[in-house]
N, C-alpha and C positions, 0 to 999 in steps of 0.2 A: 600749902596746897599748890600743885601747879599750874601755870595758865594750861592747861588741857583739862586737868580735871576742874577747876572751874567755870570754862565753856561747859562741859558736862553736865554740871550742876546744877550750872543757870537752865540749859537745855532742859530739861526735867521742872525744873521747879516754875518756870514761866508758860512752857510749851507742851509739857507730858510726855516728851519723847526722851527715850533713852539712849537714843545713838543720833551720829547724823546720817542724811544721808549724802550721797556720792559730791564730792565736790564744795559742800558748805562750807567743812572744817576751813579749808584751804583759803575760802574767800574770807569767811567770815576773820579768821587770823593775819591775812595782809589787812583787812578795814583797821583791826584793832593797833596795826602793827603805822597806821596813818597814812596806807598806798591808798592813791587812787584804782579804782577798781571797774572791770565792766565783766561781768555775771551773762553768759547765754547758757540759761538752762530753756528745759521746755515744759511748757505748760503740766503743772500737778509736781515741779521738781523740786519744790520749797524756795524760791528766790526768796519769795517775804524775811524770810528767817536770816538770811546773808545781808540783812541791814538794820532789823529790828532785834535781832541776838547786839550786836556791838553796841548799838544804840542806849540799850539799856546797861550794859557796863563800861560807858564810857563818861567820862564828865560833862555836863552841857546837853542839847538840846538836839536833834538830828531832826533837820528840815526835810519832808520827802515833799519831791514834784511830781502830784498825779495828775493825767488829764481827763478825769472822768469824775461829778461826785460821786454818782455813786460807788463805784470803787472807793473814793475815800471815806466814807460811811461805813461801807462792809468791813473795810479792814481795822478802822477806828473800835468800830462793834466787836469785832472779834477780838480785837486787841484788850478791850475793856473788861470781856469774860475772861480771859486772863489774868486779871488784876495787874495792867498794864496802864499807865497815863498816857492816854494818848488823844491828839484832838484834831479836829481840822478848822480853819478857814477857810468859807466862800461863798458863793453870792447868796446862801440860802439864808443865812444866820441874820437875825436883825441889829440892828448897830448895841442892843444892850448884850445880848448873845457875846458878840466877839469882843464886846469889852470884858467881859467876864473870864472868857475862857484865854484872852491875854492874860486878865490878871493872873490866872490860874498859871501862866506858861513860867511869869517872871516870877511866880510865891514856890516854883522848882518841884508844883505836883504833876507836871507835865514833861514825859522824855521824846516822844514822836510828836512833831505837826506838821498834817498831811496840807498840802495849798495846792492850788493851781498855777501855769505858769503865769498865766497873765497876773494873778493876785501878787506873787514874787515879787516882781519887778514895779508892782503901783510906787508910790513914792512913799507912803504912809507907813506901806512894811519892809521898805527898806530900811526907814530907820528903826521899822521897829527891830532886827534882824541885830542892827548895829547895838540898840541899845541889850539886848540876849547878849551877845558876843560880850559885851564890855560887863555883864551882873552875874553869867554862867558860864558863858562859852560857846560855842557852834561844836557842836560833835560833827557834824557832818552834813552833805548834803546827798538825798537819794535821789536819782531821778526814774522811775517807773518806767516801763513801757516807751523806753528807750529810744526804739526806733521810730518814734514817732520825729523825730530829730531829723532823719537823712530823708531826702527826696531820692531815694533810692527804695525806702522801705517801701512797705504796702500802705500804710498810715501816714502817711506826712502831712504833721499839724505843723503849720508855720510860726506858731507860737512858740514853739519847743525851740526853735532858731536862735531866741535870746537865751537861752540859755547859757550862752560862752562868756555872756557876761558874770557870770557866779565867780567863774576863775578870775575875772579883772577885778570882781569887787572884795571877794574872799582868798587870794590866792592860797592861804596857807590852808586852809579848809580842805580836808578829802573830800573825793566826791565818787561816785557808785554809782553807775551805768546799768541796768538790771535790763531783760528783754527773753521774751519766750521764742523769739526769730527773727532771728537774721543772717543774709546770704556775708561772706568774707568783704564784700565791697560796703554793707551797711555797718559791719563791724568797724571798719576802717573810720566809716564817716563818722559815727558817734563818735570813735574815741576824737575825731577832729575836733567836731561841733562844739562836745564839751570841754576840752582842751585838756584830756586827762594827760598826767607828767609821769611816763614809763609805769603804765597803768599794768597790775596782775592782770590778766587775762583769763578766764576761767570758760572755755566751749564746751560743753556738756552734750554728751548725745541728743539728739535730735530721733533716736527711736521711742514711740511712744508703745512698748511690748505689748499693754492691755488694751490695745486697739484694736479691731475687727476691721479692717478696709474692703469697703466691696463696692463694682459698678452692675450698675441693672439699666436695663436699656428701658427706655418710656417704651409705651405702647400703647399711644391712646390717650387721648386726655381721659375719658372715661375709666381702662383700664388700671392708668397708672395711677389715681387715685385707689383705686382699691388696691394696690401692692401697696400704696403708703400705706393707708387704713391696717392693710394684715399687720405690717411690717411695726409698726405703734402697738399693735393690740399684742404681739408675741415679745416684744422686746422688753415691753411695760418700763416702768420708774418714769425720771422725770427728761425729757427729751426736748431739743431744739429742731425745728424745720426750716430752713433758708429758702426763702423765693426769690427769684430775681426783681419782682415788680411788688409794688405798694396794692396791686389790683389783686393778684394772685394771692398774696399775703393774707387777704382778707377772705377770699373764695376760700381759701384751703382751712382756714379757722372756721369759718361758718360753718362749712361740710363736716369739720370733725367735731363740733358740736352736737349738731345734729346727728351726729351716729354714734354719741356718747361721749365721747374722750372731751377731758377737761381743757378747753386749748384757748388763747387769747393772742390778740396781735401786736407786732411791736415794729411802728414804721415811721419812717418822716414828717408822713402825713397825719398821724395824730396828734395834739397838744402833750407840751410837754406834761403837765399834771396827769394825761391816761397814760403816758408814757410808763412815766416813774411809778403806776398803781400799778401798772399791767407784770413790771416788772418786778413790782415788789410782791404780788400775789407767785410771779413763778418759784422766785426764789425762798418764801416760806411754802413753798410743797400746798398751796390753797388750789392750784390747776397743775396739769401734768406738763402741759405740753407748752411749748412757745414756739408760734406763726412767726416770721421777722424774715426782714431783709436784712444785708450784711451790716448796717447801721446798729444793728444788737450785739452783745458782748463782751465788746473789749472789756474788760478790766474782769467781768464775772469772775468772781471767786467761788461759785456753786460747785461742790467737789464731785456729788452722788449725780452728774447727767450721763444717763445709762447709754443714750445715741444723738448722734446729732446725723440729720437726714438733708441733704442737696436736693431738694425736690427739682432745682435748675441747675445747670453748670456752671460753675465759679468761673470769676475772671481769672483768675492768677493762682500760681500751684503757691504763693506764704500765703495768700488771704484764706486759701484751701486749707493747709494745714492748720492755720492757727483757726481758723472756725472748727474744722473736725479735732480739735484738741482740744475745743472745749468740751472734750467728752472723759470720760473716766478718772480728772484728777484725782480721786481717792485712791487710785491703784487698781478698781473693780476692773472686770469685764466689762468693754464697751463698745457700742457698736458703731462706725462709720460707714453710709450707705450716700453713695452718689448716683443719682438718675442721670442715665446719659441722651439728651436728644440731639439733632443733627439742625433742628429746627432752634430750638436754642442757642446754638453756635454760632446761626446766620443772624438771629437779632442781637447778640454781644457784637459779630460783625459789623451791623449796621451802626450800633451804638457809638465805636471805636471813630467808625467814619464819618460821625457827629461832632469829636471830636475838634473844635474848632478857639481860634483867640478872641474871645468878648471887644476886644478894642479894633482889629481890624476885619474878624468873620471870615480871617483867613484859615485852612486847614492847620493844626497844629501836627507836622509828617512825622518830626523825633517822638512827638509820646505816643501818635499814631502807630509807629514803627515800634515801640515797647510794648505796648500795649496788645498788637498782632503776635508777638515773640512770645512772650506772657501764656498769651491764650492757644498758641501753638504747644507748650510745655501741659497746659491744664488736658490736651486733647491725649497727647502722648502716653500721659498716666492713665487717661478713662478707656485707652484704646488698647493697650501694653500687655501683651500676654506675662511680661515677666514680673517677678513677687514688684507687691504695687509699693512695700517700705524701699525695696534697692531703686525706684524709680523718685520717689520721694524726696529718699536723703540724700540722692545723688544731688540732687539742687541745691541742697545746704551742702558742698562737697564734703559729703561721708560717703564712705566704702562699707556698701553690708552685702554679705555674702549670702545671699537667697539659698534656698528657700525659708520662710521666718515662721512657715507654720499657722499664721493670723491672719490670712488675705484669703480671698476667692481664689486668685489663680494660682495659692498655690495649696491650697484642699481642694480645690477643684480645676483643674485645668481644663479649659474649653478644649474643646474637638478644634485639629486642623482641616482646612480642607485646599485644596490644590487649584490656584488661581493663574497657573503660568501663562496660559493661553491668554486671558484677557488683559495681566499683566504687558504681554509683550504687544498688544494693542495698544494699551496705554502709551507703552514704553516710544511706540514705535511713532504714535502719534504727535509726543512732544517733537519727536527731531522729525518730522513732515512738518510741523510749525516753529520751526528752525529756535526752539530753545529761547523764544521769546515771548510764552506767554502762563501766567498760573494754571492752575489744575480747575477752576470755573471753567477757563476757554478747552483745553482740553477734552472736557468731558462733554461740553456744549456739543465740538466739531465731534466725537465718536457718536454721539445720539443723534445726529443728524439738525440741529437747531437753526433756525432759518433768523436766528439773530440777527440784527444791524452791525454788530461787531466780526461774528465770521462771513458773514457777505462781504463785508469791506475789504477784509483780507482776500478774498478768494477760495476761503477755506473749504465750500463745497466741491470745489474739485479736487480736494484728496482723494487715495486713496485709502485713507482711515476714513473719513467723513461716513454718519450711517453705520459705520461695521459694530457700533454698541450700544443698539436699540433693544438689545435683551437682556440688559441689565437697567436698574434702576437709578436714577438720579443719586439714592444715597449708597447703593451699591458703591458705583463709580466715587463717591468720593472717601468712603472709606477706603477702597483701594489706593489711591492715589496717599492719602496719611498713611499707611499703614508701605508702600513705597517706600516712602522718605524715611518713616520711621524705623526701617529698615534696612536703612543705607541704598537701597537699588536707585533711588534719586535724590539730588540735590535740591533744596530750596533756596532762594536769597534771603537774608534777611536786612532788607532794607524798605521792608513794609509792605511790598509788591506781591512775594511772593512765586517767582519766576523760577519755575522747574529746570534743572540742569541735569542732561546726563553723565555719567561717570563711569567708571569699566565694569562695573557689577552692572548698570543698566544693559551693556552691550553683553555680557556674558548670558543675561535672561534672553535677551531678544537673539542668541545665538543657542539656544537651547543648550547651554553648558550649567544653567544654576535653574532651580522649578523657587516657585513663591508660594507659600503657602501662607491663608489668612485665618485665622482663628472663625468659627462658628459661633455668632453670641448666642449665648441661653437664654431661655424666657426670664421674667422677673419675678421668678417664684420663692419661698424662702429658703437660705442656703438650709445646709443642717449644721452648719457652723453656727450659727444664729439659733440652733436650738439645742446648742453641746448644754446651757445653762440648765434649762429645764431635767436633764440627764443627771444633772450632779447630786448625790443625796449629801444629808447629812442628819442625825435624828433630827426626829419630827419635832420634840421637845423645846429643840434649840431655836428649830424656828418660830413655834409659837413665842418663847421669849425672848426671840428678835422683834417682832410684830410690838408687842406689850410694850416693849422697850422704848420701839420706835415710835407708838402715841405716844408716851410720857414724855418725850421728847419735843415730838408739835404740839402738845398741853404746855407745855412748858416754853417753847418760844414763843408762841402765840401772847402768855401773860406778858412776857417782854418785848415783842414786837421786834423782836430778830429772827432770821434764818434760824433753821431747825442745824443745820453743821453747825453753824456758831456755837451751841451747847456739847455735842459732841458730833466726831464724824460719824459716817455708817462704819469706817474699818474700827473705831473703838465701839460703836455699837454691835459688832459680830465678834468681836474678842470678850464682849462681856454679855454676850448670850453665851458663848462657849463654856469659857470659865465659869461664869456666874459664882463672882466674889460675892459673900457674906458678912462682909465685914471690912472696916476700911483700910487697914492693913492691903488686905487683897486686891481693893479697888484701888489705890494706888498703884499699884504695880503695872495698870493699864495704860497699853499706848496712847496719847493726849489727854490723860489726866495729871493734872500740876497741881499744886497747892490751892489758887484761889477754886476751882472747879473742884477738887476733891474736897472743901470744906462747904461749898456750896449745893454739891445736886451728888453726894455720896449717898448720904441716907435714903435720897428718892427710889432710886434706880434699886438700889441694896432690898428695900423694902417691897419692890416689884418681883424681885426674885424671890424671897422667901417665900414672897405667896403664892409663884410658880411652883416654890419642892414642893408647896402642899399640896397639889395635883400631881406633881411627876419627881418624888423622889431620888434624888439622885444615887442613891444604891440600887436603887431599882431600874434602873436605866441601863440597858444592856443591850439592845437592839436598837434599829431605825426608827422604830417606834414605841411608844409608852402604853398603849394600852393593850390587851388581849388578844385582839386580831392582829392576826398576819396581814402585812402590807403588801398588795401584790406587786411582783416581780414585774408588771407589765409596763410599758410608756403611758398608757389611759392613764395609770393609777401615779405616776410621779406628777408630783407639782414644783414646780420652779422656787428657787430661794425667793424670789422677788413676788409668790405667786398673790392673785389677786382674792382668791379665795381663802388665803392665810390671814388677810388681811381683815377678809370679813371675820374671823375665827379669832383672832386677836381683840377684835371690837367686840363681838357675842361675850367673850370672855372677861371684858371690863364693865357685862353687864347691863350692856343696849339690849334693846327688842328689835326687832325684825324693823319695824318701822323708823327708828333712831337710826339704824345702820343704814339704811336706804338710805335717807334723808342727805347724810354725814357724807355719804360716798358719791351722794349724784345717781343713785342705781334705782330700778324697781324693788317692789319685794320679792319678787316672785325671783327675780335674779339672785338676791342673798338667800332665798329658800334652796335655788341650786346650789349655791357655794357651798354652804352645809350639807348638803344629798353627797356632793362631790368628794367632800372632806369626811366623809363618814367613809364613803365607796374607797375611801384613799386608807382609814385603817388609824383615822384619829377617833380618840376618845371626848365625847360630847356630851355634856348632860343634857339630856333632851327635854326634861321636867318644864321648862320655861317655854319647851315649844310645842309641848301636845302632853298636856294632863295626865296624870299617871295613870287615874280608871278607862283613860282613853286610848292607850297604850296598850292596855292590857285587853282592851277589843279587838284591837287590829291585829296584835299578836294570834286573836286564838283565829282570826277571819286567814292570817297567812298558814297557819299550821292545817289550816280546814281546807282550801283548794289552791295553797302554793302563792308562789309571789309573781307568777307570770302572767302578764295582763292587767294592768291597773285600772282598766275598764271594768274589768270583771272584778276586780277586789272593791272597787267603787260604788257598782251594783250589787254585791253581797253585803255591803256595810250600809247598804239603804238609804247612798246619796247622804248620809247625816254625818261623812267625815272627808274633809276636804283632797285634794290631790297631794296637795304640800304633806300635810300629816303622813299619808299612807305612804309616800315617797322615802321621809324620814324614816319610819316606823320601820318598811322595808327594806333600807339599807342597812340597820339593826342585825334584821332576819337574818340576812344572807351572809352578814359576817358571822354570826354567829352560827350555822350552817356550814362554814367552812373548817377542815381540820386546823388544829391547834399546828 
């Protein structure tokens, strides 16, 4: 057999997959081949697999450096549904714990041990490292989330620092560099820090295609909470919220409790134990939603997060991308939504210039000066009429050629509208204040501001001073960004911020070029955001999607892991499609391997069969499985993801009305609509469980006797003694059956 088809092999039989993808082969064949290595894929691109594929066919032990436990938990766990040996050390384990699962490492039932960097380098595992090396080997060393290494990144853990010591202690040892982002100067510095010897280099797109990027302007504290609210309640699945403050964080959890949605918070300011429950309830699917400031997750390996929402504006376009990429690792549809405020901008400003040294409480100007630079690139993207991935990947220097088809502006392109006139105020203003002051002072002297700073200068004697009292505060200063960003002005960037002009300045102010600034739109939802709800597919499959996917949180649950750790959602929609019978056939499914297909084949196998017994699969020939026609209309589609499928999946394992509520956090009267809905949608239901057959059989003859319009009136002919819910059901019955075939 050849080393490819063997990679192959292993591939499938550890992992479930039958190919790789873009980039692995390549990495994972120099690890095996003994290069040092550094891996920039992006988030959902399979890094894991380009250290834990060699690991397992190489001789000896492969040490990974992660900095998070739980990330080494999650990956341990997954790794162990695999039938993988894998373990970690650190501070949680009690001293009998890690004697054990030493012993376990040196008795060779163990090929990954995941540690922390500080644990590495104690004295105790160094030698235990040494004493591996001399009874099996070191297969290698992985260091995770890489960038946490360069004071360049967005993460710089100063831990990660000693890492260069691996090379002085191990030199012959490979070692593997892995990161979801990094700009060409953090590349540089890993490969330093770690001291990689003419390391494979492997840079992977940085386009995340199944990403929806959109900006929505606030409007309101009052307002823009209910654009969040809609923007949750349409998107559905499992979603992260970013606030800038620990205060926010908890305002925004509380409200979305209180108006239903499953949501809990994750911040500095709680104890570490509500910490790790809050987070461990998100990621088994127990609440929908996760409140957090940017201190939430690194390491997340949750693949199904349908969106991730900026309710504030990020510091930095990496902290930006890699939080909105914690969105759709499975491949699905997902959705990135940024709230843009102007009022936001000025407290990260304020924050920046807090910025000071703890030993002297003098200004710290260089990170000052990075940090202003940072936050200028985060404004350019929220403001950017052009495709928001070509603005993006332009930071990681990639070249993408717009339009991508996935962003707002470019399914939607804002209205221009024609700014030349107040431009050439602006314009005209800097050079009256001779080119030596930011766009504050500027805007200050056109509104006429009787400042301590323009009196000093004399600045009311311009004549700009005044001439731009009809525009707004934040009028003017999107003008001025929207300037620069433009090229019609130059800024410094030496943290100040001092506008220059340049020959496009003077061509505006010589009426040779006009300016035009984009129109924002309200915060309403795109219809990009609702292409999902549009997609059919039979109705069939989705109910045994639904089915599928309880048997799945039944089933994590008894194990106390993540519901992906069992399977993801892309092999739970390949095996609602297909719907293998047999375990032949279930094999054949994308991440099913050996230990999983002998473990939870039968379950799943035996959930479909008792699907055919409802919906036949010779008989399946339409959108829909039972008798009525499904109307062609928007009212009548429901979303793969929809929330009423979900109720209809639970009815169908056999809850009542009251179980389901309970389960779901809902009223009844709410699951009574989701059934009215999903009947009105052209599914087949047995109604028997929800209104008595002799009881059925009254209502029927009460709608055939004065019609189905008016449930008042059908209410008061059936003499108050049958409920609204009943006659509702009963009625949706009628009227499909009332319609032609």
């Amino acid at each position: 057999m050849s080393n490819s088809d063997s990679l192959q092999q292993a591939l499938k039989q550890y992992f479930g997959y039958e190919s790789f993808r873009a980039g692995q082969r390549e990495i994972i064949e120099a690890s095996m081949a003994g290069r040092d290595t550094l891996a920039i894929m992006p988030t959902g691109g399979g890094k894991s697999i380009c250290f834990q594929l060699p690991a397992l066919l190489k001789t000896g032990v492969t040490i990974v450096v992660s900095p998070l436990i739980a990330l080494m938990q999650d990956q341990v766990t997954a790794l162990k549904e695999n039938g993988i040996g894998a373990t970690f050390l650190n501070s949680t384990l009690t001293n009998r714990e890690s004697t054990q699962r030493s012993q376990a490492i040196l008795n060779g039932a163990i090929k990954l041990v995941y540690v922390a960097p500080e644990r590495l380098f104690a004295e105790q595992f160094l030698e235990f490292l040494n004493i591996i090396k001399g009874k099996m080997d070191i297969a290698g060393f992985a260091v995770d989330e890489a960038h946490c290494v360069s004071e360049w990144g967005h993460d710089f853990r100063p831990e990660y620092r000693q890492l260069s010591r691996i090379r002085q202690l191990h030199p012959d040892v490979p070692v593997i560099g892995l990161t979801a982002t990094a700009t060409e100067r953090v590349r540089a510095d890993i490969s330093q820090q770690l001291q990689l010897k003419q390391p494979y280099i492997h840079v992977a797109s940085f386009n995340r295609s199944n990403l929806y990027y959109e900006v929505l302007p606030k409007q309101g504290t009052e307002q823009t909470y209910v654009n969040l609210l809609q923007q949750i309640k349409r998107l559905q699945g499992s979603g992260i919220v970013y606030c800038l403050s620990r205060k926010r964080v908890d305002e925004i959890a509380s409200r979305l409790r209180e108006d239903g949605i499953e949501a809990i918070s994750y911040h500095a300011g709680l104890g570490n134990k509500e910490r790790e429950e809050n987070q461990t309830r998100w990621i088994r699917d127990d609440v929908q939603v996760m409140v957090a400031t940017v201190a939430f997750g690194m390491g997340i390996n949750k693949p199904d997060v349908r969106f991730v929402i900026h309710y504030d504006l990020p510091k930095n376009i990496e902290g930006y991308y890699q939080e909105s990429g914690r969105a759709g690792r499975d491949g699905e549809d997902s959705h990135c939504t940024l709230f843009l405020s102007y009022g936001d901008l000025e407290t990260i400003k304020f924050l920046i210039a807090q910025k000071v040294d703890p030993q002297t409480n003098e200004p710290l100007e260089a990170e000052q000066r990075i940090a202003q630079q940072q936050l200028r690139q985060v404004v350019d993207y929220a403001e950017g009429v052009a495709c928001r991935r070509t603005i993006l990947l332009r930071y990681f220097g990639e070249h993408f050629q717009g339009d991508c088809g996935n962003c707002d502006n470019c399914l939607f392109p804002k209205p221009m509208e024609d700014w030349t006139v107040e431009s050439q105020k602006f314009l005209s203003c800097v050079a009256r204040t001779k080119e030596r002051f930011g766009a504050g002072h500027v805007i200050d002297v056109l509104r006429g501001s009787r400042k301590e700073k323009v009196l000093q200068h004399g600045h009311e004697h311009l004549s700009t001073y005044g001439i731009g009292k009809d525009r707004s505060l934040d009028e003017w200063r999107q003008l001025a960004r929207s300037l620069t960003h433009q090229g019609f002005l130059t800024q410094t960037t030496d943290g100040y911020g001092i506008l220059k002009l340049n020959d496009r300045s003077w061509e505006v102010m010589r009426n040779q070029r006009n300016v035009l600034l984009p129109i924002e739109r309200n915060a309403e939802p795109t219809k990009a955001a609702e292409r999902e709800a549009t997609r059919e597919r039979p109705v069939d499959v989705d109910i045994l999607f639904e089915r599928l996917r309880l048997l799945r949180k039944n089933l994590a649950d008894e194990q106390e892991v993540p519901p992906y750790v069992i399977f993801s959602n892309a092999t739970l929609n390949q095996m609602a499609e297909q719907q293998p019978t047999d375990r032949r056939d279930f094999a054949k499914l994308s991440g099913v391997g050996a230990k999983k297909l002998e473990q939870y084949a039968d379950d799943f196998i035996a959930i479909t069969l008792d699907h055919h017994l409802k919906y036949p699969p010779a008989e399946i020939t339409e959108s829909t499985p039972s008798k009525f026609k499904q109307e062609a209309t928007p009212k009548s589609k429901l979303s793969k993801a929809s929330t009423q499928r979900e109720t209809l999946a639970m009815y169908e394992n056999g809850l009542d009305i009251d179980e389901i509520a309970r389960d779901r956090g809902l009223k009844p009267a709410t699951v009574w609509t989701h059934l009215v809905q999903l009947i009105e949608a052209g599914y087949a239901i047995n109604c028997d469980r929800l209104v008595a057959p002799e009881r059925q059989t009254v209502i029927y003859e009460a709608l055939d006797a004065i019609g189905g319009d008016g449930l008042r009136n059908l209410f008061d002919h059936l003499r108050e003694e049958y409920s609204y819910d009943e006659i509702k059901i009963i009625r949706a019955i009628w009227q499909n059956e009332k319609e032609p075939l």
